[in-house]
ROZADREN-308048 format. One line per field, with one value per residue (C-alpha): residue number from 1; residue in one letter; x, y, z. Coordinates in nm, 4 decimals. Layout:
! ROZADREN-308048
pos: c(NUM,...)
code: c(A,...)
xx: c(X,...)
yy: c(Y,...)
zz: c(Z,...)
! end
This chain:
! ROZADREN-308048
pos: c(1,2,3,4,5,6,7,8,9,10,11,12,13,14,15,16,17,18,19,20,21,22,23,24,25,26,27,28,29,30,31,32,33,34,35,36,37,38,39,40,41,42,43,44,45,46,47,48,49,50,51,52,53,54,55,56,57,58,59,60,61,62,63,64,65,66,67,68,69,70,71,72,73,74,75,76,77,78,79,80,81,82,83,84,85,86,87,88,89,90,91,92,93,94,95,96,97,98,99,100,101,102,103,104,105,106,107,108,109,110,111,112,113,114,115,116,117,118,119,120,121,122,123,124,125,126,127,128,129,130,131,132,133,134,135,136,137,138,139,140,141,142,143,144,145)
code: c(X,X,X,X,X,X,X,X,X,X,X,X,X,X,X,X,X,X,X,X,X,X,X,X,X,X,X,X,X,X,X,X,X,X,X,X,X,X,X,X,X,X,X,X,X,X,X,X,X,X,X,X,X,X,X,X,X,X,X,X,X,X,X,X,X,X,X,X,X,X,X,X,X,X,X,X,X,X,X,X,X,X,X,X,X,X,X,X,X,X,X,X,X,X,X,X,X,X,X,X,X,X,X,X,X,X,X,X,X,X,X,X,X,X,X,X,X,X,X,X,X,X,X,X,X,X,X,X,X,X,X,X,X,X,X,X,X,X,X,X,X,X,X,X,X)
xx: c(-3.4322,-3.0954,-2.8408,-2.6075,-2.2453,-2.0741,-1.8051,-1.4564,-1.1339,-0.8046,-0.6555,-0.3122,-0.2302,-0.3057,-0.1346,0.1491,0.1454,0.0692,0.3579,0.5660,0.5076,0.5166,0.8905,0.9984,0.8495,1.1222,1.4051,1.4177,1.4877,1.2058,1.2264,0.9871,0.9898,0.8393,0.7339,0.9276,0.7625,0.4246,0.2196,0.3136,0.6454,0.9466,1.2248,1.6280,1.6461,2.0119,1.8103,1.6244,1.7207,1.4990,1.2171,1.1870,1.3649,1.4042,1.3825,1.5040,1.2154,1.3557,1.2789,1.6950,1.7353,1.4402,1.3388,0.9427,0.8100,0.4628,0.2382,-0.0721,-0.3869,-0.2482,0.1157,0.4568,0.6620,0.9619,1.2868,1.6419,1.9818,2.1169,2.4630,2.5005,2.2321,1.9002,1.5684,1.2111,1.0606,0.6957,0.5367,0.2026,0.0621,-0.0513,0.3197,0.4340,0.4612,0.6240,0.7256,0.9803,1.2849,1.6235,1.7944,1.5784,1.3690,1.0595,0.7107,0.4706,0.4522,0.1167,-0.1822,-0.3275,-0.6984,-1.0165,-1.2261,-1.4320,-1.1852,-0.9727,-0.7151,-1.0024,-1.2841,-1.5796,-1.8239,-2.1336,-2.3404,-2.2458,-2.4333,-2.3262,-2.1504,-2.2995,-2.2975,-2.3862,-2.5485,-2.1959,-2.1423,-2.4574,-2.4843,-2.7289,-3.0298,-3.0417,-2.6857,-2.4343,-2.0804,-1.7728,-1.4128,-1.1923,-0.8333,-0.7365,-0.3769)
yy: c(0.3328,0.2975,0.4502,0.2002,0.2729,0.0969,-0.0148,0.1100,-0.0648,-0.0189,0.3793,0.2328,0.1763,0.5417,0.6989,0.4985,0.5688,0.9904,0.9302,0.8075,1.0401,1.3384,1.2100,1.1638,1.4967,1.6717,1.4840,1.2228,0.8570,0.6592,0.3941,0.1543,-0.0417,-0.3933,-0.6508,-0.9287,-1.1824,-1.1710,-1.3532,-1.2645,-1.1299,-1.1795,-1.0612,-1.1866,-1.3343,-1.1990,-0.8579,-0.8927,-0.7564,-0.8270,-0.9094,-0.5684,-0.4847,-0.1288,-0.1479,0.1231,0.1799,0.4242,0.4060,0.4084,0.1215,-0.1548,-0.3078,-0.3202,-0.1239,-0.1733,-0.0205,-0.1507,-0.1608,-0.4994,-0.3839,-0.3250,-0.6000,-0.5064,-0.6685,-0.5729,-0.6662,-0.7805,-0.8238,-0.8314,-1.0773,-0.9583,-1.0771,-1.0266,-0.8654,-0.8858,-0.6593,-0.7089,-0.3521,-0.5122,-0.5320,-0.1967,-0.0233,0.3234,0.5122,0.8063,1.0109,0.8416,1.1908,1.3764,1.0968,1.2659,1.0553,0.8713,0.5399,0.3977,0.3938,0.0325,-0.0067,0.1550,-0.1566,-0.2534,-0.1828,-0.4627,-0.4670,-0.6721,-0.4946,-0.4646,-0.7995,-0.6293,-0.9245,-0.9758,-0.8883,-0.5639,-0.6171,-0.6818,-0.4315,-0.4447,-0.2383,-0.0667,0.0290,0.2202,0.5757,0.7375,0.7712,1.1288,1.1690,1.1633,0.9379,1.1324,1.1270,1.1942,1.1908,0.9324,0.9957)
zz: c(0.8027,0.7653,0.4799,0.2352,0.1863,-0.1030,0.0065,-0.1249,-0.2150,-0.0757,-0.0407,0.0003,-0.3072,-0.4632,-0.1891,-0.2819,-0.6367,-0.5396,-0.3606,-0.5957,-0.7831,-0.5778,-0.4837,-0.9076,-0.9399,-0.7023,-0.8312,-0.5724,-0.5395,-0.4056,-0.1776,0.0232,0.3179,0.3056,0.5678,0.3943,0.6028,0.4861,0.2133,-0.1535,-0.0829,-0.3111,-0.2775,-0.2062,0.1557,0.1681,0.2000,0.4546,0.7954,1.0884,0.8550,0.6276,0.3400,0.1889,-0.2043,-0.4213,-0.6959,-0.9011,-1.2865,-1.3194,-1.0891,-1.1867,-1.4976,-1.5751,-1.2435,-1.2266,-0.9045,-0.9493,-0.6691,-0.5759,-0.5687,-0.7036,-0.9057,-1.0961,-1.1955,-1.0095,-0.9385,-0.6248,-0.6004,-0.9468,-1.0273,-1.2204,-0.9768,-1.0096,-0.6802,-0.5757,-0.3093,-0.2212,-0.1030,0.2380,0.2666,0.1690,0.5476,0.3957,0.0900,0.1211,-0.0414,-0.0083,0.0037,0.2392,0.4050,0.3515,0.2791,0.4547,0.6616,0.4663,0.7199,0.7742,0.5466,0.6808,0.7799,0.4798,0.2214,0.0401,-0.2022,-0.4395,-0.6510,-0.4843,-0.5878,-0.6846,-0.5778,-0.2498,0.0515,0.2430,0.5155,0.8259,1.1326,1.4656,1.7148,1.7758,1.4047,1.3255,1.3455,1.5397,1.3599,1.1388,1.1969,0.9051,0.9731,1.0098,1.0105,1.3590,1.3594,1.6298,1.7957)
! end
């Protein structure tokens, strides 16, 4: 007999947006560091350096911020000239305080979470021998180094 788990969207997102808030909170000026080259990203190429860009998402420096569980859009200037900026939270690889550098490089997803709502109708997924836990013995968490 085995036990179900549901599974669980993303965590990424709500540790972004604790985060966030967490830095507003003390005063601070939050920034992120994106992955520019991946799917979904948009932002001004003349930012990018070596592939990341670090955006400034202060309420005083973006128009319409909105962090969402799929990620953060908002409109900004860039050398003078107002652009809209998409960031896919797959793409968000840390969130911390401009003036102290404090925060948190986002972990990568626990396998079985996604960044879509969980599809009542589809089948569990599947796991192999590997993946079960021993029979009358709970799962657990271990912090890997």
């Amino acid at each position: 007999m085995s036990e179900e788990f549901p599974r669980m969207t993303s965590h990424r997102p709500y540790l972004l947006r604790a985060l966030v808030e967490w830095i507003n909170d003390n005063g601070m000026t939050p920034h992120i560091l994106v992955d520019a080259g991946l799917p979904g990203v948009q932002v001004p190429a003349s930012s990018v350096k070596d592939g990341r860009v670090v955006l400034n998402i202060a309420e005083r420096a973006v128009v319409r911020l909105q962090i969402d569980n799929e990620g953060v859009s908002f409109t900004a200037r860039f050398g003078g000239v107002s652009y809209p900026v998409q960031v896919p939270t797959t793409a968000i690889l840390a969130v911390y305080a401009r003036e102290t550098g404090q925060g948190m490089a986002l972990p990568d997803d626990i396998p079985g979470t996604s960044t879509e709502p969980p599809d009542d109708d589809a089948p569990p997924p599947a796991q192999g021998p590997d993946d079960a836990p021993p029979a009358g013995k709970r799962p657990h968490l271990r912090v890997v180094k």
